[in-house]
C-alpha positions as protocol buffer text, in pm:
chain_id: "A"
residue {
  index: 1
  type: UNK
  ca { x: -6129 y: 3402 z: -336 }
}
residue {
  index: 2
  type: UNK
  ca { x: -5835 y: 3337 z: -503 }
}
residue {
  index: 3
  type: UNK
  ca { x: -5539 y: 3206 z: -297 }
}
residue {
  index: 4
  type: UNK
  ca { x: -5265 y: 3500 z: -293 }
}
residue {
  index: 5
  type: UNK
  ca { x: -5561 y: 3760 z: -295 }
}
residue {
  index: 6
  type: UNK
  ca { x: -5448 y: 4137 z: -190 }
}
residue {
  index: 7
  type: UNK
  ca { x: -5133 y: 4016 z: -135 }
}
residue {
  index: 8
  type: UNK
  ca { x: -4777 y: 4174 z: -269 }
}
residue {
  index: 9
  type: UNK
  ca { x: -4530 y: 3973 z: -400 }
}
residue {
  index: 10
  type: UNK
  ca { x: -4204 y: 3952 z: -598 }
}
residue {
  index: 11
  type: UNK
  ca { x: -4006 y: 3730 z: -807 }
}
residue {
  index: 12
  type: UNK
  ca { x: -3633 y: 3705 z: -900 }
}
residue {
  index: 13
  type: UNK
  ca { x: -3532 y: 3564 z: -1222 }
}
residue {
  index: 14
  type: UNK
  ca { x: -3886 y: 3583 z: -1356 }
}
residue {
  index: 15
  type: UNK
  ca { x: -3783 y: 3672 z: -1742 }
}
residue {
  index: 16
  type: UNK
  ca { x: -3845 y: 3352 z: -1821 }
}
residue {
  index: 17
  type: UNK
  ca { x: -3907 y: 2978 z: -1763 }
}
residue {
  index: 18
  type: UNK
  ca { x: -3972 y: 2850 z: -1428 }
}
residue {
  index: 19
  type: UNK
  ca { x: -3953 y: 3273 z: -1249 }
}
residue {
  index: 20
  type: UNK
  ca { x: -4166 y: 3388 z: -1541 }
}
residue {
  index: 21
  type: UNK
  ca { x: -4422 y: 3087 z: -1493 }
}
residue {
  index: 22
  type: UNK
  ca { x: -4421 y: 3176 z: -1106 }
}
residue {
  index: 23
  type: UNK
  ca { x: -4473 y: 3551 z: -1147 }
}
residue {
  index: 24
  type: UNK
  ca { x: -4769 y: 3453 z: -1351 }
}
residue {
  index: 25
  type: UNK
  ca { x: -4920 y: 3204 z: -1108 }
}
residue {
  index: 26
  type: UNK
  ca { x: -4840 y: 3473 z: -843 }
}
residue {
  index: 27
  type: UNK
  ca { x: -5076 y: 3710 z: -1051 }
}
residue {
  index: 28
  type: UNK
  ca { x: -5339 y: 3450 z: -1129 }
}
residue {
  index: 29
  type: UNK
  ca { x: -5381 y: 3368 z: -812 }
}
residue {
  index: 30
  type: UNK
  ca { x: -5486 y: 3750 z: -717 }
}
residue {
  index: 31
  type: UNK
  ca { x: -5122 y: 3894 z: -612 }
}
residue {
  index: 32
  type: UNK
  ca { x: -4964 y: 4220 z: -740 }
}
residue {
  index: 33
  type: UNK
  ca { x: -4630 y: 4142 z: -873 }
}
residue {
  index: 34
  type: UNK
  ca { x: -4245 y: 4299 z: -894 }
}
residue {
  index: 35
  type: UNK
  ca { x: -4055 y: 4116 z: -1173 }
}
residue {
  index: 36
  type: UNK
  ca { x: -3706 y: 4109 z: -1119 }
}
residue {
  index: 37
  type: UNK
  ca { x: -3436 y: 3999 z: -1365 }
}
residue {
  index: 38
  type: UNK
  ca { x: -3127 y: 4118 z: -1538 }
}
residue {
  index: 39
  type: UNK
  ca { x: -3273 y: 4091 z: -1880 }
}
residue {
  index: 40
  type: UNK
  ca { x: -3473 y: 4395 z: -1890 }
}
residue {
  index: 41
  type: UNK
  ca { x: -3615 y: 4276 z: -2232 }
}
residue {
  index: 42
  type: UNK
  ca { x: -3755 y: 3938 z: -2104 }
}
residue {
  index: 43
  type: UNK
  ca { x: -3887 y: 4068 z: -1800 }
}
residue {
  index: 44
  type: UNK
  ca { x: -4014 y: 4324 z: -1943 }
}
residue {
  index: 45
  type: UNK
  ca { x: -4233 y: 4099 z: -2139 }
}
residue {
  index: 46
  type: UNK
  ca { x: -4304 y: 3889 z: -1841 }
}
residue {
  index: 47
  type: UNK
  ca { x: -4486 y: 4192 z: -1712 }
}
residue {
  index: 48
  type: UNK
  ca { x: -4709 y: 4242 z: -2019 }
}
residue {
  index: 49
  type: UNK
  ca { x: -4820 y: 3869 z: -2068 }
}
residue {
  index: 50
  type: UNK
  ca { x: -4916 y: 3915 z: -1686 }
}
residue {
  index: 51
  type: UNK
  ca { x: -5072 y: 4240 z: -1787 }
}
residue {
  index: 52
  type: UNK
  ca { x: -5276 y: 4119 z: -2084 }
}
residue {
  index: 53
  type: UNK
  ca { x: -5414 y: 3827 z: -1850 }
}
residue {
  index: 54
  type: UNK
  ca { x: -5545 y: 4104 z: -1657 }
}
residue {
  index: 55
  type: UNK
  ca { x: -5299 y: 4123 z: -1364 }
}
residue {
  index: 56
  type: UNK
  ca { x: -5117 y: 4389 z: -1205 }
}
residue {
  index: 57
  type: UNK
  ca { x: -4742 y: 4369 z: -1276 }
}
residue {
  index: 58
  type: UNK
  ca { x: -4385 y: 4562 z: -1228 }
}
residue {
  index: 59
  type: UNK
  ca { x: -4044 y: 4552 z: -1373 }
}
residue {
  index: 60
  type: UNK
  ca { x: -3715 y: 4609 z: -1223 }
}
residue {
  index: 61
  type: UNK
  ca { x: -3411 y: 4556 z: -1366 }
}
residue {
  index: 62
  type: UNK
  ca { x: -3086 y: 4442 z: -1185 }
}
residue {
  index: 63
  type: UNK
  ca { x: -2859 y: 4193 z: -1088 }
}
residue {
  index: 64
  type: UNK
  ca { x: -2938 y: 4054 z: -781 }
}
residue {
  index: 65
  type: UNK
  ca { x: -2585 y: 3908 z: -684 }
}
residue {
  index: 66
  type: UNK
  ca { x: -2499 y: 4252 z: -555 }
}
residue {
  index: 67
  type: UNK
  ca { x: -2632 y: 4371 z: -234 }
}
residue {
  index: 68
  type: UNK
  ca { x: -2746 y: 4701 z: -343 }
}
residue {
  index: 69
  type: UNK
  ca { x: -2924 y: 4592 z: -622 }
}
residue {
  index: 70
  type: UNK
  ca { x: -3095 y: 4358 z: -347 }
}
residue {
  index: 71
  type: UNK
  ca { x: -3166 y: 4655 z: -137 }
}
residue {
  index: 72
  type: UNK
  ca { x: -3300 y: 4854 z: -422 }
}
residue {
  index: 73
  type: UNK
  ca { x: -3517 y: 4593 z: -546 }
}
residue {
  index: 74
  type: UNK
  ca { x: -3715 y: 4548 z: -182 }
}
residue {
  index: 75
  type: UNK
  ca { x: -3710 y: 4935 z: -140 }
}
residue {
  index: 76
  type: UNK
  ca { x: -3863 y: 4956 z: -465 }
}
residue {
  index: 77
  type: UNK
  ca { x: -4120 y: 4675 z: -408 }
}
residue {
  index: 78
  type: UNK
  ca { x: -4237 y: 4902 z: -79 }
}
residue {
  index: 79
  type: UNK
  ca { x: -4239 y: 5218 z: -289 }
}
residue {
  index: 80
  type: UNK
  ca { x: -4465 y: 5072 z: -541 }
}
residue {
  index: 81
  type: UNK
  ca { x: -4685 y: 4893 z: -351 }
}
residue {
  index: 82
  type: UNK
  ca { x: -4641 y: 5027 z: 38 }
}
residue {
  index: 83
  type: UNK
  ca { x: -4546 y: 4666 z: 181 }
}
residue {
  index: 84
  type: UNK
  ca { x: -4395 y: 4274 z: 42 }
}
residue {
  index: 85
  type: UNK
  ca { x: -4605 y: 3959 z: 155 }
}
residue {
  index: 86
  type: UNK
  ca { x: -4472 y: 3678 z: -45 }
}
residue {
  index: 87
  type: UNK
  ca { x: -4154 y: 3660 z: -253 }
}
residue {
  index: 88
  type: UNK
  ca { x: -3989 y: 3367 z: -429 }
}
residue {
  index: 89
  type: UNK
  ca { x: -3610 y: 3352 z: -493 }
}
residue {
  index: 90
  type: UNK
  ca { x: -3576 y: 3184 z: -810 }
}
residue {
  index: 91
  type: UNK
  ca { x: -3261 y: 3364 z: -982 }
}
residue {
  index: 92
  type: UNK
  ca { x: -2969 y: 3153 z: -1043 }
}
residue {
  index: 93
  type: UNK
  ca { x: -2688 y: 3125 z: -1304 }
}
residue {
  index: 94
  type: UNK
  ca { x: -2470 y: 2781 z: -1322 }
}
residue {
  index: 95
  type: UNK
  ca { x: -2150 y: 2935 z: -1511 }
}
residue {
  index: 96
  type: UNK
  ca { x: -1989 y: 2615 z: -1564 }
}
residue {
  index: 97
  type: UNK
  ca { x: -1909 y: 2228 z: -1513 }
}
residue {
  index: 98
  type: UNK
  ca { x: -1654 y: 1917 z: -1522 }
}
residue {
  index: 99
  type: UNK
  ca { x: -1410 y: 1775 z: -1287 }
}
residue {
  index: 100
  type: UNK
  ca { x: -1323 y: 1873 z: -934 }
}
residue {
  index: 101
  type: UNK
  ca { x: -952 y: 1872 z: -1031 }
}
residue {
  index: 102
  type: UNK
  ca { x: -995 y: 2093 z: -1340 }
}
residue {
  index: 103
  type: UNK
  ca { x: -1230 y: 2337 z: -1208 }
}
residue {
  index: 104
  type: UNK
  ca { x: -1139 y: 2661 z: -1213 }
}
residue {
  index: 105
  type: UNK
  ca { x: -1177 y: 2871 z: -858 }
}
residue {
  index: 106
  type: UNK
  ca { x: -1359 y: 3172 z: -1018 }
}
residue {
  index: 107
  type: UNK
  ca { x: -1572 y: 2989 z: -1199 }
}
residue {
  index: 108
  type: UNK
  ca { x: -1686 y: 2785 z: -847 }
}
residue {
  index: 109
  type: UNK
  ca { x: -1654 y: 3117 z: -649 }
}
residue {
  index: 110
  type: UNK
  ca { x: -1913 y: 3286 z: -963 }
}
residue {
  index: 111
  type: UNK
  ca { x: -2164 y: 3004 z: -931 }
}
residue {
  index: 112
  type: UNK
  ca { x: -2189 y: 2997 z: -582 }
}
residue {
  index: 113
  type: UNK
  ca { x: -2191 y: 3406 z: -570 }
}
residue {
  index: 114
  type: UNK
  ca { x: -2498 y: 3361 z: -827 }
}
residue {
  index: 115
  type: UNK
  ca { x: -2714 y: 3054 z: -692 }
}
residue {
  index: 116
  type: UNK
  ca { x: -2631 y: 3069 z: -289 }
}
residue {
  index: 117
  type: UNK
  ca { x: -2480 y: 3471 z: -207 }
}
residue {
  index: 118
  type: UNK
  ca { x: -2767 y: 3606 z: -405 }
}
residue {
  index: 119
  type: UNK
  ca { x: -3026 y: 3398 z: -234 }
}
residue {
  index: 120
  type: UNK
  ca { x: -2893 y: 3521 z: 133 }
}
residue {
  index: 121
  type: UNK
  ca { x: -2888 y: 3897 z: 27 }
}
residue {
  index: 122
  type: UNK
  ca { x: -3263 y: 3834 z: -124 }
}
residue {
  index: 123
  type: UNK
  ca { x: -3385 y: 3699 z: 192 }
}
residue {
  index: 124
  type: UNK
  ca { x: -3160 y: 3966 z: 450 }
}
residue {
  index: 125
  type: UNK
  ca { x: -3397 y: 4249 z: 245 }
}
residue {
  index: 126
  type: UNK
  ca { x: -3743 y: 4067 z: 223 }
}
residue {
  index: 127
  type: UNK
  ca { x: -3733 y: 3957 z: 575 }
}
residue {
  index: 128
  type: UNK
  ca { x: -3635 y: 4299 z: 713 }
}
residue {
  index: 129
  type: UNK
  ca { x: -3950 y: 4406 z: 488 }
}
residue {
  index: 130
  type: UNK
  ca { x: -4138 y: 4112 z: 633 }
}
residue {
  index: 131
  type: UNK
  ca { x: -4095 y: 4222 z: 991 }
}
residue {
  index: 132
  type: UNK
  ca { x: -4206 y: 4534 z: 941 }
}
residue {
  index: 133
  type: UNK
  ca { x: -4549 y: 4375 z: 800 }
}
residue {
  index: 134
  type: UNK
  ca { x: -4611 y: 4119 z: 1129 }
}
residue {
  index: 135
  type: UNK
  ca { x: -4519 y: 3796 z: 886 }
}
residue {
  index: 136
  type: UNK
  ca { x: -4498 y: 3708 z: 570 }
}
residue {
  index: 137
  type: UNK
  ca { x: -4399 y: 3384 z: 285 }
}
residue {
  index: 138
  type: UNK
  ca { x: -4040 y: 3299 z: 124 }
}
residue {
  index: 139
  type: UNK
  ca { x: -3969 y: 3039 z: -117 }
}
residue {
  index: 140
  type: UNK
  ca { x: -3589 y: 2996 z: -277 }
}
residue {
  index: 141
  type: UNK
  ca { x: -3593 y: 2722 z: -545 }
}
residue {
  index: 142
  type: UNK
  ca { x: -3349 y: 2462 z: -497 }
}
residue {
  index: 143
  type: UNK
  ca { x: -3275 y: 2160 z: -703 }
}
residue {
  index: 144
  type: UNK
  ca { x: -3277 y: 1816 z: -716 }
}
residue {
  index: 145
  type: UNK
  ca { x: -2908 y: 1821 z: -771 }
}
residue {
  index: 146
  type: UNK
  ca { x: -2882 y: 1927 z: -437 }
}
residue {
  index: 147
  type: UNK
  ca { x: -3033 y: 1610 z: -270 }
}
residue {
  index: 148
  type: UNK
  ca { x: -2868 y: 1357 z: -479 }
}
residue {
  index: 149
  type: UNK
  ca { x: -2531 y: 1531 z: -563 }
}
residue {
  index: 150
  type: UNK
  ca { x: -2483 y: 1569 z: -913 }
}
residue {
  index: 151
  type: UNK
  ca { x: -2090 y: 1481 z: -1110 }
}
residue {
  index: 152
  type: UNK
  ca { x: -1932 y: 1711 z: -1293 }
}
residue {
  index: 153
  type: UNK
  ca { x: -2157 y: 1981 z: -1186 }
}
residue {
  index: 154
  type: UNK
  ca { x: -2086 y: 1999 z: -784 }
}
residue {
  index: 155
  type: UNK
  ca { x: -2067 y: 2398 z: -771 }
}
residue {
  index: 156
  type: UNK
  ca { x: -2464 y: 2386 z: -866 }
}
residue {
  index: 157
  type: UNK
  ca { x: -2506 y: 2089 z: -634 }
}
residue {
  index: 158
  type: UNK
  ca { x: -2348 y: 2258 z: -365 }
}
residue {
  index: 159
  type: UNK
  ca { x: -2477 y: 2573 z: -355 }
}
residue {
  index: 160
  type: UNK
  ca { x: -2821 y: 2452 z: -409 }
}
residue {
  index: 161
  type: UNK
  ca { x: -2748 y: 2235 z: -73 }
}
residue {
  index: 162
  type: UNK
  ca { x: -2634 y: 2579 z: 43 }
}
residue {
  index: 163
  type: UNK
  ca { x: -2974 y: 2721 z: -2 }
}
residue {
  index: 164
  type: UNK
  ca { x: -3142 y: 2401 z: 134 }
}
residue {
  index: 165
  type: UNK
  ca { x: -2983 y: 2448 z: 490 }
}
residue {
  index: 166
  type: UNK
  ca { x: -3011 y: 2832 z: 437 }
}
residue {
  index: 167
  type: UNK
  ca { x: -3384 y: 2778 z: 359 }
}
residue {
  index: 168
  type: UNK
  ca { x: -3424 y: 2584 z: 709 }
}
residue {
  index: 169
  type: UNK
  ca { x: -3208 y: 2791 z: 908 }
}
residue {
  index: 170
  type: UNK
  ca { x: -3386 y: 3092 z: 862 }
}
residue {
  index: 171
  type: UNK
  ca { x: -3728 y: 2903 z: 846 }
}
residue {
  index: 172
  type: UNK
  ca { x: -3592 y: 2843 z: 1269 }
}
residue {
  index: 173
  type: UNK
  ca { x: -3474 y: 3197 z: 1305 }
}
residue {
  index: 174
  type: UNK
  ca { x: -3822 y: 3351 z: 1210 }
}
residue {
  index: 175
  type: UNK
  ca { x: -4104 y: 3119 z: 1281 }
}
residue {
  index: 176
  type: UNK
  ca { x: -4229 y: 3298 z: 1585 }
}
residue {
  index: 177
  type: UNK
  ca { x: -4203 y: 3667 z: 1403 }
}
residue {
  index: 178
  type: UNK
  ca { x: -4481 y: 3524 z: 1108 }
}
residue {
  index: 179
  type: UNK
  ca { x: -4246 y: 3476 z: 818 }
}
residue {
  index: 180
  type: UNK
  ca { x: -4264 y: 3104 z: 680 }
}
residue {
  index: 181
  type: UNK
  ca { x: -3970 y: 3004 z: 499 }
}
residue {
  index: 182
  type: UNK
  ca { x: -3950 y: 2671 z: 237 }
}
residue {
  index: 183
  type: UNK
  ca { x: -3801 y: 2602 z: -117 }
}
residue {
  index: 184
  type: UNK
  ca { x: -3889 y: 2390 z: -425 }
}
residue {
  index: 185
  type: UNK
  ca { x: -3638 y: 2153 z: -531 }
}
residue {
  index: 186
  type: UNK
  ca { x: -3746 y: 2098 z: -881 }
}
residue {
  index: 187
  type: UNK
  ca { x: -3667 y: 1793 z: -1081 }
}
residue {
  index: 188
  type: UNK
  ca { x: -3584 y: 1812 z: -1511 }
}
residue {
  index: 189
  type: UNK
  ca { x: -3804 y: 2074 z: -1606 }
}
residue {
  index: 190
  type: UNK
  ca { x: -3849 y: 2193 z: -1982 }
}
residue {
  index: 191
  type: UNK
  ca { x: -3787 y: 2538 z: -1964 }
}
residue {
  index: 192
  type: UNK
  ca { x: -3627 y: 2688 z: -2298 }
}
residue {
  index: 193
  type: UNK
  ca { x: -3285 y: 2618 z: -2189 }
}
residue {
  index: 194
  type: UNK
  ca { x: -3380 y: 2266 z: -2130 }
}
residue {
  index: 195
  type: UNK
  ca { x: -3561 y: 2285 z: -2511 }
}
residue {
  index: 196
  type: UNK
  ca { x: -3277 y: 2399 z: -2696 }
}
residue {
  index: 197
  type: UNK
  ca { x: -3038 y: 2134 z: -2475 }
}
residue {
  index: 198
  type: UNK
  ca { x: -3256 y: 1899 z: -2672 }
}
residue {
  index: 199
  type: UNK
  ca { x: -3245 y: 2082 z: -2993 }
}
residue {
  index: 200
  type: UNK
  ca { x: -2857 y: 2031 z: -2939 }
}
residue {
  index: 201
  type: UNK
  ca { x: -2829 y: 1646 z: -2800 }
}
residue {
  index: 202
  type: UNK
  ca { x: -3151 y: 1519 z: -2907 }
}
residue {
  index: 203
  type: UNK
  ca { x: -2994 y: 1175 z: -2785 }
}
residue {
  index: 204
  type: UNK
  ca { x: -3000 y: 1272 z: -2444 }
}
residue {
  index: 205
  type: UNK
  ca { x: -3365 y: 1372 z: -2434 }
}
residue {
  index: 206
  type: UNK
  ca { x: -3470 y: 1034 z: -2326 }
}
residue {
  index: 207
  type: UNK
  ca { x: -3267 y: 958 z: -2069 }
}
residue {
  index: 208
  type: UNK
  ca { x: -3356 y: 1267 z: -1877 }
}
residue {
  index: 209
  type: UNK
  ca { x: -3746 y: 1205 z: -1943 }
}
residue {
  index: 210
  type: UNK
  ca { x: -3646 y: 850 z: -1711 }
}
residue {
  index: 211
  type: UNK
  ca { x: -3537 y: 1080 z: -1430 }
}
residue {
  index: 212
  type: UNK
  ca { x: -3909 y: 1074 z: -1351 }
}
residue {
  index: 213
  type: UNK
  ca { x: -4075 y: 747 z: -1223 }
}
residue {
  index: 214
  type: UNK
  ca { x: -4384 y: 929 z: -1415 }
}
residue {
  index: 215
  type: UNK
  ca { x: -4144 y: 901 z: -1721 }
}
residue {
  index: 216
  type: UNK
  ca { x: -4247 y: 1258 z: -1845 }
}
residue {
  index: 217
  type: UNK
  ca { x: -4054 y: 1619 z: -1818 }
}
residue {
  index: 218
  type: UNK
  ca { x: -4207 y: 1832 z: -1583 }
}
residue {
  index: 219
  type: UNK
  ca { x: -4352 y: 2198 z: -1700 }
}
residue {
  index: 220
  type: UNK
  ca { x: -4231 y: 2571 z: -1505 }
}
residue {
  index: 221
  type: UNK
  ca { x: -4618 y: 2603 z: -1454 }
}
residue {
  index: 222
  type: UNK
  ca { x: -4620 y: 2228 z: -1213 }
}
residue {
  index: 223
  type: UNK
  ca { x: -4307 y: 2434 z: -989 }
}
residue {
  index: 224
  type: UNK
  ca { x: -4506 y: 2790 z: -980 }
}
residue {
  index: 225
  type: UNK
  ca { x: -4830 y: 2612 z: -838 }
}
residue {
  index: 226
  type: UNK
  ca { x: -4592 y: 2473 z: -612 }
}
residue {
  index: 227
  type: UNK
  ca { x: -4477 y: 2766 z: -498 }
}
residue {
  index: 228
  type: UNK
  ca { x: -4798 y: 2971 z: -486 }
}
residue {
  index: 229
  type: UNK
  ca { x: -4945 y: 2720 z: -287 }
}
residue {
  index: 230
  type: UNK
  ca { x: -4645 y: 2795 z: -23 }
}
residue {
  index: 231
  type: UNK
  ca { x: -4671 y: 3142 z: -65 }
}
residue {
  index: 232
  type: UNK
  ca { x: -5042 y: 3104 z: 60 }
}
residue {
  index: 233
  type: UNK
  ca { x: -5225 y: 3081 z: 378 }
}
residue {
  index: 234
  type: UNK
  ca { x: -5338 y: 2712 z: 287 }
}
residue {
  index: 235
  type: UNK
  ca { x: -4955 y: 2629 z: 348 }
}
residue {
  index: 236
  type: UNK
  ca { x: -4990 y: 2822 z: 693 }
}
residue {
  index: 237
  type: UNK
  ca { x: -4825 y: 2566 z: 907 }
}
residue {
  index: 238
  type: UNK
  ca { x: -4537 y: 2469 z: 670 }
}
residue {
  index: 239
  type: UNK
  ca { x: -4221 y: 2589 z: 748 }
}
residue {
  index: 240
  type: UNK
  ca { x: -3864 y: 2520 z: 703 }
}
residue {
  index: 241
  type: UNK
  ca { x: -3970 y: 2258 z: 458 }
}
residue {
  index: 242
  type: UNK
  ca { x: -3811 y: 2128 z: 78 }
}
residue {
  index: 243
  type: UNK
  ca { x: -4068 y: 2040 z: -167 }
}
residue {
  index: 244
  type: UNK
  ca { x: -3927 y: 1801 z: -451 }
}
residue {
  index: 245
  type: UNK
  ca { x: -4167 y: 1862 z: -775 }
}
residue {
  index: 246
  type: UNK
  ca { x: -3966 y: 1647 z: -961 }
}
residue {
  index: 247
  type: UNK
  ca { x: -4242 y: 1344 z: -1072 }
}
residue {
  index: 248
  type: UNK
  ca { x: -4056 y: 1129 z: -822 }
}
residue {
  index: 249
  type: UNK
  ca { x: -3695 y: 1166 z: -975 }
}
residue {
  index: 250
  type: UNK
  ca { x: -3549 y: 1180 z: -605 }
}
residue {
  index: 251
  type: UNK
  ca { x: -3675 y: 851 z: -502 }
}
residue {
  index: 252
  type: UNK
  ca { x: -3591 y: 658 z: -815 }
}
């Protein structure tokens, strides 16, 4: 039996790169899946590659940083599919970087609204959902950045560290009601953003490839195993937990 078997899940952010390979591993691993994202064109697509694998897959369109949007999304994941199981919280939008002391507030305020706000209102919706199943799986993504602090980008950094101590709170708060909560705190990854980076600074390629003691990029398919394998019962006595999947970046 395959390890999310029968169960109902849903991804944020899962138009593409490390959501989209998530929703996928989600489906491969036997759950029915709600792809959620603010491009309707890439999720859309999303649900067909999960579709032509043979998977069961839906779309919905919004952007999560609002809280009705949030609500809609869950409500619409329990009108499809009658209850949520397992969801993963990887929507997140970095709107800008440089120094502390020319940072603009709005641009801080934005990034934190779109990597830390939207992770809260995901998780107030699926764990009200959650309860009303006896228990259920959560997994935000973090980032490396978080552990390590990261200059010139310290909005990202923070509000990943945000969701770190968010992810553990909450992973306290709900232990006892069946609802695990953990995150994956991935290292480089090459997702298409990260490929046309490259295309764009090829010199910098290199350098970000030694970020790994393994000396390699890591793929959006080595985080979604990651997080399917929290998502499942075989992670039933994890909780509260951050999961670097980063090739050892974090202890170089």
């Amino acid at each position: 039996m395959s390890a999310l078997s029968n169960k109902i899940g849903l991804v944020t952010g899962a138009g593409q790169g490390i959501g989209r390979a998530i929703a996928f591993s989600f489906a491969r691993e036997g759950a029915k899946v709600v792809v959620a994202d603010f491009n309707e064109a890439m999720g859309q697509q999303t649900v067909e590659l999960i579709r032509d694998f043979g998977g069961t897959a839906s779309f919905i369109y919004g952007d999560i940083s609002h809280e009705d949007t949030v609500k809609t999304t869950v409500d619409f994941v329990l009108g499809t599919y009658g209850r949520l199981d397992i969801a993963c919280n990887s929507a997140a939008v970095s709107r800008g970087s440089g120094p502390i002391h020319e940072y603009e507030r709005s641009i801080f305020d934005e990034t934190l609204e779109m990597c830390l706000t939207n992770t809260w209102l995901c998780m107030k919706y699926q764990v009200a959902a959650m309860l009303k199943n006896g228990g259920g799986a959560i997994v935000n993504i973090s980032s490396n950045a978080s552990l390590r602090g990261q200059a010139f980008n310290t909005a990202y950094a923070a509000a990943k560290g945000g969701v770190n101590i968010l992810t553990k709170s909450a992973a306290a708060e709900y232990g006892a009601k069946g609802i695990r909560i953990n995150a994956v705190s991935p290292g480089v990854i090459l997702t298409p953003g990260l490929e046309q980076y490259f295309e764009e600074q090829p010199e910098k390629a290199e350098g970000l490839r030694k970020k790994s003691v393994m000396n390699r990029l890591g793929t959006p398919e080595e985080i979604a195993d990651a997080v399917s394998f929290l998502s499942s019962d075989r992670a039933s006595f994890i909780t509260g937990q951050i999961l670097s999947v980063d090739g050892g970046g974090a202890v170089r």
